[in-house]
C-alpha positions as CSV (number, residue, x, y, z in Angstrom):
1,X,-9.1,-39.6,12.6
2,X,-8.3,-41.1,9.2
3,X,-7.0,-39.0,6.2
4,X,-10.5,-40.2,4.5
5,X,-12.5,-39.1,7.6
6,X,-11.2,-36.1,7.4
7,X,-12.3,-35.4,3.9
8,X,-15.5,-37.0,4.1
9,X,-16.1,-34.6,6.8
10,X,-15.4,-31.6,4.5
11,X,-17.6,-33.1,2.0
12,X,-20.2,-33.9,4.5
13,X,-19.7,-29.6,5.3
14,X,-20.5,-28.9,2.3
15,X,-23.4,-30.2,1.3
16,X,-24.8,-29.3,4.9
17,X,-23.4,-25.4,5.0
18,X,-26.0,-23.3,3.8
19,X,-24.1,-20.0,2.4
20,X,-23.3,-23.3,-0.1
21,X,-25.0,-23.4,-3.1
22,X,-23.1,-26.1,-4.6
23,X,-19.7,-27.6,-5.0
24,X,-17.7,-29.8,-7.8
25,X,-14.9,-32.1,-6.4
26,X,-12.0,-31.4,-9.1
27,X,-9.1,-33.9,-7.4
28,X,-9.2,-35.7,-4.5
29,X,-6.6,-38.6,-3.6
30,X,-6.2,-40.5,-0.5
31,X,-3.9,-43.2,1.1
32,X,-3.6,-44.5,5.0
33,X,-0.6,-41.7,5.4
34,X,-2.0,-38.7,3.3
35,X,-4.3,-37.0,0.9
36,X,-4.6,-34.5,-1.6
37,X,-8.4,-32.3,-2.2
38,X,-9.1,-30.0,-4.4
39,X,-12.6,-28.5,-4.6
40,X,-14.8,-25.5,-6.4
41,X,-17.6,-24.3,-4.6
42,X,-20.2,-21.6,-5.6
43,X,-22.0,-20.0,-2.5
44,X,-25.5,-18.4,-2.3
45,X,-23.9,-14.7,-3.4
46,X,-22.6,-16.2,-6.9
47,X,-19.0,-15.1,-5.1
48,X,-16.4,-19.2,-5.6
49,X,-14.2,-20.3,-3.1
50,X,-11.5,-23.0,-4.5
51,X,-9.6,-24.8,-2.3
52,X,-7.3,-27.7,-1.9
53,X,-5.1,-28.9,1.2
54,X,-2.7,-31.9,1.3
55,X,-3.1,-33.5,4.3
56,X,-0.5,-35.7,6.3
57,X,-1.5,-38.5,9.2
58,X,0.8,-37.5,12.5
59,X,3.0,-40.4,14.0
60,X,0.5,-39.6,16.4
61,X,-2.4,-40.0,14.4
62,X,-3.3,-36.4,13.9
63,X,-4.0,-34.5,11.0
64,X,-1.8,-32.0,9.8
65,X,-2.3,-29.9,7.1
66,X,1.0,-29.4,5.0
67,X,-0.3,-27.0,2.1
68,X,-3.3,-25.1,1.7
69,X,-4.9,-22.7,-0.7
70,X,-8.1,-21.1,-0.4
71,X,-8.8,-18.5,-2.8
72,X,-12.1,-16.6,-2.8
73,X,-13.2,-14.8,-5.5
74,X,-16.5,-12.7,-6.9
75,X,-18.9,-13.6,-9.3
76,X,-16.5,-11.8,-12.3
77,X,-13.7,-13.7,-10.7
78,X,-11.8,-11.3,-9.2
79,X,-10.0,-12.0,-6.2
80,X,-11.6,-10.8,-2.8
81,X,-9.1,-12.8,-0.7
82,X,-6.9,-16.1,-0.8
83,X,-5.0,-17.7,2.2
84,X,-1.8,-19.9,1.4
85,X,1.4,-21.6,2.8
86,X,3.1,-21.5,-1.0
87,X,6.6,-20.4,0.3
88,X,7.2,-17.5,-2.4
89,X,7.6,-14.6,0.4
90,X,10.1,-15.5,3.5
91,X,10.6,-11.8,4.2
92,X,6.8,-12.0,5.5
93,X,6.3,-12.1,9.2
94,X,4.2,-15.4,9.6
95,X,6.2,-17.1,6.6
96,X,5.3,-19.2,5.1
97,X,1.4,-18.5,6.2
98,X,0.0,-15.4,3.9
99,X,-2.9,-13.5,2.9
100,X,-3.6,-12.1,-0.4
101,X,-6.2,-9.4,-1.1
102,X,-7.7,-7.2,-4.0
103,X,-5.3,-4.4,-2.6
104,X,-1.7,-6.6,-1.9
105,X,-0.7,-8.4,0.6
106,X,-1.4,-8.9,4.1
């Protein structure tokens, strides 16, 4: 799959997922080696997810997702949950992988 695939595949995801009520593409950047996406997207109970992910194309022609961010929040925009690799917390067990809630860390 190509890095472009891949996103168009996300983008194809969210205009087809129906907790989705819409979505704004804030970045996205793509070459034959790697890409960058970030993304806003307002779902059906007013809560946002906004996510990006740079992506890498394997030597074997995978692709690998180097960072993430995913960070879901309600309709006062207050976090309910995020998901990252941002390596700020190497005492954590599955460093550099982490979960952030309304009550700490996970």
């Amino acid at each position: 799959m190509s890095v472009e695939a891949y996103f168009v595949l996300i983008k194809e995801r969210l205009v087809t997922e129906p907790n989705v009520a819409g979505f704004q593409i804030m970045r996205a950047r793509t070459t034959l080696m790697d890409g960058y996406l970030r993304a806003r997207v307002q779902l059906i109970n007013q809560s946002r997810l906004e996510f990006s992910e740079y992506i890498q194309l394997s030597s074997t022609g995978q692709i690998q997702v180097v960072t993430y961010s995913y960070h879901w929040a309600n309709e006062r925009n207050q976090l309910i949950r995020r998901w990252d690799n941002t390596p700020h917390f190497p005492e954590l067990p599955n460093f550099p992988h982490h979960i952030h809630d309304c009550d700490g860390m996970l």
